[in-house]
C-alpha positions in Angstrom: 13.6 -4.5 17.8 13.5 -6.1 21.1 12.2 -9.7 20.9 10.2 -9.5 24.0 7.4 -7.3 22.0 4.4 -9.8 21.7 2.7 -10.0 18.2 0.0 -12.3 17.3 -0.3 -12.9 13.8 -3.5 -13.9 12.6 -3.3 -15.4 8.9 -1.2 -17.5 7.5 1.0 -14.1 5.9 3.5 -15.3 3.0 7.1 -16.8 3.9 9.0 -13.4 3.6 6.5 -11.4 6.2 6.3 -14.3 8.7 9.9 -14.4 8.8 10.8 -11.0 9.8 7.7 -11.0 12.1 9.6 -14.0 14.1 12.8 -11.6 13.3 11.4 -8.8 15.4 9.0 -10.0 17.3 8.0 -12.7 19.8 5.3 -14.3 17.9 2.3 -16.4 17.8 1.4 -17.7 14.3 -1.7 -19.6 12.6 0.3 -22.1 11.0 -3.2 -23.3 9.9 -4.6 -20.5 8.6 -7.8 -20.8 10.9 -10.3 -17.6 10.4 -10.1 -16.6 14.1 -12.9 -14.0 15.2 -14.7 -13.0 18.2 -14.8 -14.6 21.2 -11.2 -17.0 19.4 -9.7 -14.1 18.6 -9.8 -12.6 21.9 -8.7 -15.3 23.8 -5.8 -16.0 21.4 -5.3 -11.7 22.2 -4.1 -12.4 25.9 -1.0 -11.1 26.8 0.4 -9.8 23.3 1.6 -6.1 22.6 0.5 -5.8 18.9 -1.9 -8.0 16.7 -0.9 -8.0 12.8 -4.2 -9.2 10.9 -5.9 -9.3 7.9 -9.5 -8.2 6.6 -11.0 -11.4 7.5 -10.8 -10.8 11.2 -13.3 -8.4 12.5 -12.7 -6.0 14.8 -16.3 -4.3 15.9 -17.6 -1.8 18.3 -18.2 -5.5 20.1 -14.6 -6.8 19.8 -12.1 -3.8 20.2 -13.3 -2.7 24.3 -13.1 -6.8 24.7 -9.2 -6.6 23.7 -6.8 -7.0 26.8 -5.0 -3.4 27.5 -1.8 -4.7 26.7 -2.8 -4.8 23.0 -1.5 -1.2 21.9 -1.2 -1.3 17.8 -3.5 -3.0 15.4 -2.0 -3.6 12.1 -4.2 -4.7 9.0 -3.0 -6.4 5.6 -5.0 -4.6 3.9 -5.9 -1.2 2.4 -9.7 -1.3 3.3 -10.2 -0.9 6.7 -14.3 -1.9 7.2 -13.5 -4.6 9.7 -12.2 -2.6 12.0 -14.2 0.1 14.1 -12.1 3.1 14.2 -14.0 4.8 16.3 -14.2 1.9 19.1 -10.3 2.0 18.5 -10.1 5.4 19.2 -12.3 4.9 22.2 -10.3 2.7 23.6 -6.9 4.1 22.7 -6.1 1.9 20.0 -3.3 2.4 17.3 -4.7 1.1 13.7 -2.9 1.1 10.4 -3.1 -0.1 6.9 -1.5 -0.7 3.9 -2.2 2.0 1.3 0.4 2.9 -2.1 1.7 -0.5 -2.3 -1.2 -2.5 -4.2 -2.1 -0.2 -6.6 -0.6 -1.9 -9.6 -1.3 -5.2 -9.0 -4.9 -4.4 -8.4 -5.1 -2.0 -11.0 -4.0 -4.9 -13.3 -6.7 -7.2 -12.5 -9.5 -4.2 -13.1 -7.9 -4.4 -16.5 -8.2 -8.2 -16.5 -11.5 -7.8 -15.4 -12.4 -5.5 -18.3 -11.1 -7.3 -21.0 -12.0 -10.8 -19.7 -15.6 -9.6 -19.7 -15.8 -7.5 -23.0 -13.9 -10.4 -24.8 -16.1 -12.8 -23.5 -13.5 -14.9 -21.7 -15.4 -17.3 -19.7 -17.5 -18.8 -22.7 -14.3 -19.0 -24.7 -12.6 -21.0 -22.4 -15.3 -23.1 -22.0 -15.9 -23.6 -25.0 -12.8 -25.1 -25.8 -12.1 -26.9 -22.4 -15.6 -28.9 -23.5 -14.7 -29.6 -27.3 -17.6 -27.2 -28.3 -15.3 -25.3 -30.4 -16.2 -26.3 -34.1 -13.4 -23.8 -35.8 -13.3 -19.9 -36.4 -16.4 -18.4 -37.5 -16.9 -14.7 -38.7 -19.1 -13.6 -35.6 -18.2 -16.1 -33.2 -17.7 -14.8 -29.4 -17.6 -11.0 -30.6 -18.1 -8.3 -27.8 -17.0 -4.3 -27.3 -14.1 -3.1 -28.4 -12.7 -0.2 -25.9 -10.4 1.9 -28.3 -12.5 5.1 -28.6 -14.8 4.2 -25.6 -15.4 5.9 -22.3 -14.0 4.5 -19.2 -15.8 5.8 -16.2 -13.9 5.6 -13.1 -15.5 5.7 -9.7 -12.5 6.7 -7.3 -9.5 7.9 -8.5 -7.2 7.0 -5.9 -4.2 5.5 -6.3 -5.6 2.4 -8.4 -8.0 4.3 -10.3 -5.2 6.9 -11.5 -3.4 3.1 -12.5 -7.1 2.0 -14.2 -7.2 5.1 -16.5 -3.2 4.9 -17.1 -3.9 1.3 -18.4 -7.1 2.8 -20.2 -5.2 5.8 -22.0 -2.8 3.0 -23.5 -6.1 1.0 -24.8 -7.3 4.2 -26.9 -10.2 4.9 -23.9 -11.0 7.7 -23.0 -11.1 8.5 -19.5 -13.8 9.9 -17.3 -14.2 10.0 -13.5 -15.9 10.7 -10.6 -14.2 11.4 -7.0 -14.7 12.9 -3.7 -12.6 15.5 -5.1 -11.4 16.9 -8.4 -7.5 15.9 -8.7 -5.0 18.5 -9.6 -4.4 18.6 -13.5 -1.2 16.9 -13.0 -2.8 13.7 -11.7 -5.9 14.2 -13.3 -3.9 14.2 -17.1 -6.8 15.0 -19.1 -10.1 12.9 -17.3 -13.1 14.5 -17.8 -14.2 15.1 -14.0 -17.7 14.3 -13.5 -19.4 16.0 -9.8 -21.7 13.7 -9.4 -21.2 9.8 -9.6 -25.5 9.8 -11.4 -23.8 11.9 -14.3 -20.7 9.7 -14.4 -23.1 6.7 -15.2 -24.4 8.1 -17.9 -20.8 7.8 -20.0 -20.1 4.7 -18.1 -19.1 2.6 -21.7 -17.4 1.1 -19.4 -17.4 1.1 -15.7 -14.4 0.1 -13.2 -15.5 1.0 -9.7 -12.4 1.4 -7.6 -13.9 3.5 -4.6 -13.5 2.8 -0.7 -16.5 1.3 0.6 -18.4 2.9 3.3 -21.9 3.1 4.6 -23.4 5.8 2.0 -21.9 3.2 -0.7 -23.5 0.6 0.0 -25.0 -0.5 -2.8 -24.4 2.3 -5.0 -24.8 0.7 -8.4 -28.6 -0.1 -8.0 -31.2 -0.1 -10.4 -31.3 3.3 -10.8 -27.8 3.6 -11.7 -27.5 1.1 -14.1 -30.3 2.6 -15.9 -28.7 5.8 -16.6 -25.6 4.1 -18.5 -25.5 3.4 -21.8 -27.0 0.1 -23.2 -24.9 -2.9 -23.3 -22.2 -1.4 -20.5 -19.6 -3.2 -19.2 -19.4 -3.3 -15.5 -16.1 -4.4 -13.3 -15.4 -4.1 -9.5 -12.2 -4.7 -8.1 -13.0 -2.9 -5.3 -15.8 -4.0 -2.5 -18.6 -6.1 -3.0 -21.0 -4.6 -1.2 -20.9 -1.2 -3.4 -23.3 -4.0 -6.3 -26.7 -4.4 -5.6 -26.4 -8.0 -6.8 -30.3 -8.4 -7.7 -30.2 -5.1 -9.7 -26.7 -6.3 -11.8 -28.2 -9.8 -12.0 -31.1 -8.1 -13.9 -29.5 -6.4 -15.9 -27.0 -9.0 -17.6 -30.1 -11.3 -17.9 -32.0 -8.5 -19.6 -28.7 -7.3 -22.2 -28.9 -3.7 -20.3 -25.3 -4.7 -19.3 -23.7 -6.7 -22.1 -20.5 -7.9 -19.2 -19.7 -7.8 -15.7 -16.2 -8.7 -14.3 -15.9 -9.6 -10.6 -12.8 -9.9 -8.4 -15.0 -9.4 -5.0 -18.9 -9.8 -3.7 -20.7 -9.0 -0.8 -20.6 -11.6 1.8 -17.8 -13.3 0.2 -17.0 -16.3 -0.4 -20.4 -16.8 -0.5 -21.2 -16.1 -3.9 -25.2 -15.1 -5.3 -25.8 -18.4 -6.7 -27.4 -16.8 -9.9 -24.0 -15.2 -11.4 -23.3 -19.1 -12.0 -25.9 -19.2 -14.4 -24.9 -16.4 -16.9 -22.0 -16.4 -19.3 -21.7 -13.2 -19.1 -20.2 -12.3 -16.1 -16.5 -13.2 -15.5 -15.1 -13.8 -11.9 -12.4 -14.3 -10.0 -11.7 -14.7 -6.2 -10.4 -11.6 -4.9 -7.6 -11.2 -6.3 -6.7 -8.2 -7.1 -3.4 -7.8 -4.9 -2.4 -11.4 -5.9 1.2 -10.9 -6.9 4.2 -12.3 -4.4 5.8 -8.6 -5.0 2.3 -6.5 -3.6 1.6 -9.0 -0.5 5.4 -8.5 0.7 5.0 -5.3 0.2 1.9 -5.2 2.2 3.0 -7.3 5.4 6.4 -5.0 5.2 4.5 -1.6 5.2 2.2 -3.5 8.4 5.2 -4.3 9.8 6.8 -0.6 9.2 4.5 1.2 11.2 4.7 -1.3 14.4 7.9 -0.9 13.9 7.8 2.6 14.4 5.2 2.7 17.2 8.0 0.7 19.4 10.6 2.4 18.8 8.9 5.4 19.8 8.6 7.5 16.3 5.5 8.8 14.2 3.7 5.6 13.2 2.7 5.9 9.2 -0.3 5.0 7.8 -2.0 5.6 10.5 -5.7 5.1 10.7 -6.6 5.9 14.8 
């Protein structure tokens, strides 16, 4: 790859990416891991070929016409691709790609994690023994659903929902779904295929929501929703936060409608509603899902793949615009 390509890196990517970004490419780094948007961001943008960045930085219909023309190829760290207008980018001729096929395990994994974490009633475990509350094994202490012979109801069965119900079969669940589509019966392996998401909910035992968030998803699980599942539901999103009504979740662990919730992401993160802090019930962690050294090299390596390919002059995978 000739070294006089430009590429300005926006995050702080781990040690392995960075290197064969400075391999490559000509580069300039964040060695501080500063959140560079707007006005920053394009200022920093001046006079590079290709920026590399991560779901942090926002690209809007604001942004993208903004970029100097010598930006050709936007590269996200990510599989979610909300931050970026795609249809300013097409406007303006932009390349974008993500990441997709490479996280699917990882955050598949912490889905699980999130499930059992909230059924079994994790947090007020560990705090009860981190605080010397813990008096000795009692016959009912800390009990919560079991999932062998429950439903798991799967919104989106992409690639990490497929890895959801894999990790559900081997727990005894069985699995049910909802997609844009039906999947073939050999990825589908026995799901019960729901066509509407309003009848998945009503099966929803429990409920991993592992869809791609767009504007008619916006707050999908609402009030409504949650009322047509089964009492004492768990809940988990390892997906978006944006797809929760918070208030109407909120409500419903406060009232027992949902016995659980697990959260890996929320909207406007890291700000955080204030009131999940005051329930026991809900287990979180800060998204995390594609947490694992293997996934985020293999995330910056499939970014770097397709830029790759877009200067040497061949099909550019994963592309987005």
């Amino acid at each position: 790859m000739p070294k006089d390509i430009k590429l300005l890196v926006t995050r702080q990517f781990p040690d392995d990416v960075l290197a064969r970004c400075e391999q490559d490419y000509t580069c300039s780094l964040n060695p501080d891991d500063a959140n560079w948007n707007g006005d920053d961001l394009l200022g920093r943008a001046a006079g590079h070929d290709a920026i590399l960045l991560s779901s942090n930085s926002k690209f809007s219909a604001d942004v993208i016409p903004r970029l100097p023309d010598s930006v050709k190829i936007l590269a996200t760290f990510s599989v979610g691709f909300e931050h970026i207008d795609i249809d300013a980018a097409k406007a303006k001729g932009l390349i974008v790609t993500n990441t997709p096929g490479v996280l699917s395990e990882a955050t598949a994994d912490i889905a699980f994690m999130l499930l059992l974490c909230a059924s079994r009633r994790a947090f007020e475990a560990d705090n009860m023994v981190r605080t010397g509350q813990w008096s000795g094994w009692t016959p009912t202490q800390l009990c919560g659903p079991g999932m062998q012979g429950k439903r798991l109801a799967i919104l989106g069965m992409g690639g990490i929902g497929r890895q959801v119900a894999q990790r559900g079969r081997a727990f005894g669940m069985t699995i049910h779904y909802h997609n844009r589509s039906r999947l073939p019966a050999d990825l589908e392996q026995g799901a019960v295929y729901h066509d509407t998401a309003d009848d998945l909910m009503a099966v929803a035992d429990f409920l991993s929501i592992n869809c791609p968030m767009s504007d008619d998803m916006v707050h999908f699980l609402n009030e409504d929703r949650i009322g047509r599942m089964p009492d004492g539901a768990v809940v988990v999103n390892s997906a978006r936060g944006g797809l929760v009504e918070d208030a109407a979740l909120i409500a419903a662990l406060k009232s027992g409608k949902v016995f659980a919730a697990g959260l890996d992401v929320f909207e406007g993160e890291p700000t955080v509603n204030p009131a999940y802090w005051a329930l026991d019930n809900v287990f979180m962690s800060p998204h995390i899902g594609s947490a694992t050294v293997e996934t985020r090299n293999a995330m910056g390596f499939t970014a770097l793949d397709s830029l790759d390919a877009y200067f040497a002059g061949n099909e550019v995978p994963n592309r987005l615009a």
